[in-house]
C-alpha positions in Angstrom: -181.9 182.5 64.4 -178.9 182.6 61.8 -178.4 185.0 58.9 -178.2 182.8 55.7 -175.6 183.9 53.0 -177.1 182.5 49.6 -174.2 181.6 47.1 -175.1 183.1 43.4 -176.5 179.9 41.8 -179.4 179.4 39.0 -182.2 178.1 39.8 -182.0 174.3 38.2 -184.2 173.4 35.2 -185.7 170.5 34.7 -184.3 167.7 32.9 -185.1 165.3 30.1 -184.9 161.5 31.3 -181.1 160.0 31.1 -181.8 158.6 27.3 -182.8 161.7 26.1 -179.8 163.3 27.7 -177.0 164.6 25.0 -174.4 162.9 24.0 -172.0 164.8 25.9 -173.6 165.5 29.2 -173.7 161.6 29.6 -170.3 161.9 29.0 -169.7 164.3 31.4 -172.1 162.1 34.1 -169.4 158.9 33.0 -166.4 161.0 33.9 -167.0 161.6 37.4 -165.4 159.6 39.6 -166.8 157.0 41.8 -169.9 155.0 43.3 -173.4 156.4 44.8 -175.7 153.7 46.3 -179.3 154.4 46.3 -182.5 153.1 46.7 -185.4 152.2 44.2 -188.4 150.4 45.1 -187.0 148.9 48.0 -183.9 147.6 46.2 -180.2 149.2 46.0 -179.3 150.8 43.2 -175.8 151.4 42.4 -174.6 154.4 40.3 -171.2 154.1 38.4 -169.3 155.8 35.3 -172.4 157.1 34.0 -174.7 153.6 34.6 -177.2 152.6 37.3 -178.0 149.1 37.7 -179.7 147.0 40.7 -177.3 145.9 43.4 -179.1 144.5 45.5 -182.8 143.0 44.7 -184.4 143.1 48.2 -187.8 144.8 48.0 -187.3 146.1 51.4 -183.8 148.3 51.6 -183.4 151.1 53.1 -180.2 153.4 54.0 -177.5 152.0 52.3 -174.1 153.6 53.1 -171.0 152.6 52.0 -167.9 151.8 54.6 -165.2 154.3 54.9 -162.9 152.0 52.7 -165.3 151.4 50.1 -165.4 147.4 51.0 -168.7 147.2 52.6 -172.1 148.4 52.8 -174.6 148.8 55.8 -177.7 148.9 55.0 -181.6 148.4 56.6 -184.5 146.1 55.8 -187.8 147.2 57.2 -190.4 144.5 58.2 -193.6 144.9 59.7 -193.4 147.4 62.1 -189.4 146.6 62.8 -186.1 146.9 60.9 -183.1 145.5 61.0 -179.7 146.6 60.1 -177.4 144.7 57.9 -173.7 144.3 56.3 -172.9 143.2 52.7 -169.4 142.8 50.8 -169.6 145.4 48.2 -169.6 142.5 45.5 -173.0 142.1 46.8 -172.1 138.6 49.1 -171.5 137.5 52.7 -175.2 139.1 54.1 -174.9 140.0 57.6 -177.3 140.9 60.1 -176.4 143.1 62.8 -179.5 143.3 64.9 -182.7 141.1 65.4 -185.8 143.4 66.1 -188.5 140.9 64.5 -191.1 139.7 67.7 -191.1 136.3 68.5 -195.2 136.4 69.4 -197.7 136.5 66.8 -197.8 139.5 64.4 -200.7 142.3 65.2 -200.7 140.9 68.5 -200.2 143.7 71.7 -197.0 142.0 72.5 -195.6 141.9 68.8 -196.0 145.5 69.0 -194.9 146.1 72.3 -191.8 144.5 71.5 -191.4 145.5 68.0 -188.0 147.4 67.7 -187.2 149.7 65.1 -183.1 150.2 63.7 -182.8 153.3 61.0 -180.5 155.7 59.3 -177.0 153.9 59.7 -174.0 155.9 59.6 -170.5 154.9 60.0 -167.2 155.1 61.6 -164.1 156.4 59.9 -162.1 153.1 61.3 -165.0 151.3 59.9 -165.3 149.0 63.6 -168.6 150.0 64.1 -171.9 151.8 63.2 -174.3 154.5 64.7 -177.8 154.1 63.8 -180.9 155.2 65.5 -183.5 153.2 67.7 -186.2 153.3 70.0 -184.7 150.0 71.8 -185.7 149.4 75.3 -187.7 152.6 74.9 -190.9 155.0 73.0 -188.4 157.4 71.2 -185.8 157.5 68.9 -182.4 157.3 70.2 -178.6 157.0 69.0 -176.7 153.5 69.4 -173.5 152.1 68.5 -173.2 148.7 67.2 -169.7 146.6 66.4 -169.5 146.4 62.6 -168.4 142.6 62.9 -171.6 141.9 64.9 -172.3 142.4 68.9 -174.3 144.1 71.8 -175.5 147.3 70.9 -174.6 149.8 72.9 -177.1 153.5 73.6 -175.2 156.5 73.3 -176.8 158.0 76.5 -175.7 161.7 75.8 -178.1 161.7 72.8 -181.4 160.8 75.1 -180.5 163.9 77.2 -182.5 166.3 74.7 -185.7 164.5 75.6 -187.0 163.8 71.8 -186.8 161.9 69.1 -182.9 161.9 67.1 -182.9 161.2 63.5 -179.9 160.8 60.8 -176.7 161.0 62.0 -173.2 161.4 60.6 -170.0 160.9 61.9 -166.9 163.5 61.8 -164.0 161.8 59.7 -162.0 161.6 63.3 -164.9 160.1 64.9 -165.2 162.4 67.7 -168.1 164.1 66.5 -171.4 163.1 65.6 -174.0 165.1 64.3 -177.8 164.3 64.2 -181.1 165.6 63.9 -183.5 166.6 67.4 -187.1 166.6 66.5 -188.8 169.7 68.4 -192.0 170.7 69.6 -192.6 174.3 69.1 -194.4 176.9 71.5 -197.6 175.9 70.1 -197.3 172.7 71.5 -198.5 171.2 68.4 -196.1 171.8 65.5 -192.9 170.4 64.9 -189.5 171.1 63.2 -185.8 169.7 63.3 -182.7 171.0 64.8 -179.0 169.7 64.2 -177.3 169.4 66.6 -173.6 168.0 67.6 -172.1 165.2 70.2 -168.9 164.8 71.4 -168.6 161.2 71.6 -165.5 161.8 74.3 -167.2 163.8 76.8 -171.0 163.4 75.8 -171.2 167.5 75.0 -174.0 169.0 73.1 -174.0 171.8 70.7 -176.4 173.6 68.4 -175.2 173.8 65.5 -178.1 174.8 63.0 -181.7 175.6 65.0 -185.4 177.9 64.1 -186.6 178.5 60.6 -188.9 176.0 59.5 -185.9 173.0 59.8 -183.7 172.0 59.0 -182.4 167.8 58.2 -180.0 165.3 56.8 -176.5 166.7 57.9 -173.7 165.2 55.9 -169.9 165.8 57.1 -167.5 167.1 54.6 -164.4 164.3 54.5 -162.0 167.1 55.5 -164.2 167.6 58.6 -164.5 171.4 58.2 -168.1 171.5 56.9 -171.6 170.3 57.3 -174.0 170.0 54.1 -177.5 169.6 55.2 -181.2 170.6 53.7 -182.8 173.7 55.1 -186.6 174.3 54.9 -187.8 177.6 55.0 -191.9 177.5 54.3 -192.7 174.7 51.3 -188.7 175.2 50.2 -186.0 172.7 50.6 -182.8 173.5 49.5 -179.1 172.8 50.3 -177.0 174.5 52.7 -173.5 174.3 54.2 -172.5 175.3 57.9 -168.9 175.5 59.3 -169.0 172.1 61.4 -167.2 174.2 64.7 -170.4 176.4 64.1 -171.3 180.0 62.0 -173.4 181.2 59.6 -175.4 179.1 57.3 -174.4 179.3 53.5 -177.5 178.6 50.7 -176.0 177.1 47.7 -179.3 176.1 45.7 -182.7 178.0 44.8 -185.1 175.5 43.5 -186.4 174.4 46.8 -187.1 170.9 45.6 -183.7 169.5 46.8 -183.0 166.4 49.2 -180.3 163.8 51.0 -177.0 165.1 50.4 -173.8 163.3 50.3 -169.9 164.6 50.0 -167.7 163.0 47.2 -164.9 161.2 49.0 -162.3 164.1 47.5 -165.1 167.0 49.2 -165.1 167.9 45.9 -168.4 167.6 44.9 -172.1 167.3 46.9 -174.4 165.1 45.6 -177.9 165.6 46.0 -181.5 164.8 44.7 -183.6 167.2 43.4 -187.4 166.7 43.1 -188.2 167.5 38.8 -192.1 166.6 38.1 -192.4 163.1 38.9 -188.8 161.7 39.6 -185.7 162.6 41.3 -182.7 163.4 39.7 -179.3 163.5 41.0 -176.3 166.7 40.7 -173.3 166.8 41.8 -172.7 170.5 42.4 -168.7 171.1 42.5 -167.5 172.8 46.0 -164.8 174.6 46.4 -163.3 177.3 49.2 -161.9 180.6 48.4 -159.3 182.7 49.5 -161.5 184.4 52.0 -162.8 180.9 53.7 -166.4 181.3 52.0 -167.7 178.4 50.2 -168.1 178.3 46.0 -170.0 176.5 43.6 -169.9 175.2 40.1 -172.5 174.7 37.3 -174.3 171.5 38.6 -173.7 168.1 36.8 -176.7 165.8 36.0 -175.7 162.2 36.9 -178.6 160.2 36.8 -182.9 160.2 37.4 -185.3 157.2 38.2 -188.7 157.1 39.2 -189.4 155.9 42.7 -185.8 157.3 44.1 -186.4 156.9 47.9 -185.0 160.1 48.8 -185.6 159.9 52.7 -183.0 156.8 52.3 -180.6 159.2 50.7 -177.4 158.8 48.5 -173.8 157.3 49.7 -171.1 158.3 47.2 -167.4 156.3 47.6 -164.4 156.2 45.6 
């Protein structure tokens, strides 16, 4: 159990939709600097300079994230009862498929399920060679893998089957030697569930704690300087953000609203984006971060950047320069 220090912050209000916004908070939205993906409806949406418009028309997206350089974008397409992971150029051209999890037998059969293969949650690699996702490949439960970003043999990450459950969402350090994920947990009662974070080393296979109890906690996101971990903690029907020294500490609140969801880092660390939950749609902040003399984590007055209807927040944000 960890004692949580909660950052003064208000609790956020809701918000008119984007064309009803001021004049000068859209102006505010169209100075911040770069480019969140996210997904609408099955497509990818692409935020910039205060605009949204549809990247990708697909119908079946899920989990874009961009490439450490900006150039690229992984992404997954669900089918019937598979999914598949995919490359585009950031123009939007040159579709790649990574893995091929579609049956060959016919669909609803025993075998198509049997052999039905599911790829999620992509995350990558600061040298931007290759990608971690999650799969139940060759197996019933969700595991980590490691697939070249040019195409190849996926490869298990054995150290992450050695908790015994299901993974979920992981993120890469911006040295690559870390990776943290979510372990799905069976509680005492033997019939209720919540998630953990823990951390791999990718060197030596080690496991670490980082966040665990409570009512769960989810999508970790590594700071680009590598010293922190953003992630949503749920304590009863609350959600809200939190931020954890990625070596390991005390948790740190930074919102109150409890409706708040998939977290990303600006590429400066600058900022956190996130999506908050405001009657029927989600709208995106950036809440500026900063550290003070004393190590402890400070925030800003949140910045609106943009709301939609139909925001898949499980597939999250990705934010790049």
């Amino acid at each position: 159990m960890f004692l949580v220090i909660l950052v003064p912050l208000l609790t956020f209000l809701s918000c008119a939709s984007p064309a009803d916004d001021p004049p000068d908070r859209r102006a505010l939205a169209a100075a911040i600097p770069g480019r969140i993906l996210f997904v609408q409806h099955g497509d990818i949406y692409l935020w910039e300079g205060g605009k949204t418009r549809r990247f990708l028309d697909l119908g079946d997206a899920a989990w874009p994230r961009w490439s450490p350089d900006g150039t690229r974008i992984a992404f997954v397409r669900m089918g019937d009862a598979f999914s598949d992971l995919y490359i585009v150029r950031q123009d939007g051209q040159n579709l790649q498929q990574l893995t091929r999890n579609r049956p060959t037998v016919q669909p609803g059969s025993y075998q198509y399920v049997q052999n039905a293969v599911w790829a999620l949650s992509p995350a990558w690699f600061p040298d931007g060679n290759s990608i971690v996702y999650v799969s139940d490949l060759n197996t019933l439960k969700n595991f980590l893998w490691r697939i070249p970003s040019g195409g190849g043999t996926p490869r298990r990450i054995e150290a992450s089957t050695r908790l015994g459950d299901n993974v979920d969402q992981p993120t890469v350090s911006p040295d690559g030697a870390r990776i943290a994920f979510v372990h799905r947990v069976t509680r005492d009662d033997g019939l209720t569930r919540r998630t953990d974070i823990w951390v791999l080393d990718v060197n030596s296979g080690e496991l670490t704690p980082l966040v665990q109890g409570n009512d769960g906690q989810y999508a970790p996101a590594w700071s680009p300087d590598g010293a922190w971990i953003a992630y949503i903690g749920r304590h009863g029907e609350a959600n809200d953000l939190f931020v954890i020294p990625s070596g390991g500490g005390q948790p740190v609140q930074l919102t109150t609203s409890g409706m708040v969801a998939s977290p990303t880092w600006s590429p400066d660390g600058r900022s956190i984006a996130f999506l908050q939950l405001e009657g029927n749609s989600f709208v995106a902040y950036a809440l500026p971060f900063t550290v003070g003399p004393d190590g402890s984590p400070r925030v800003g007055q949140p910045q609106k950047l943009f709301s939609a209807p139909d925001i898949d927040a499980v597939s999250g944000l990705s934010w790049s320069s």
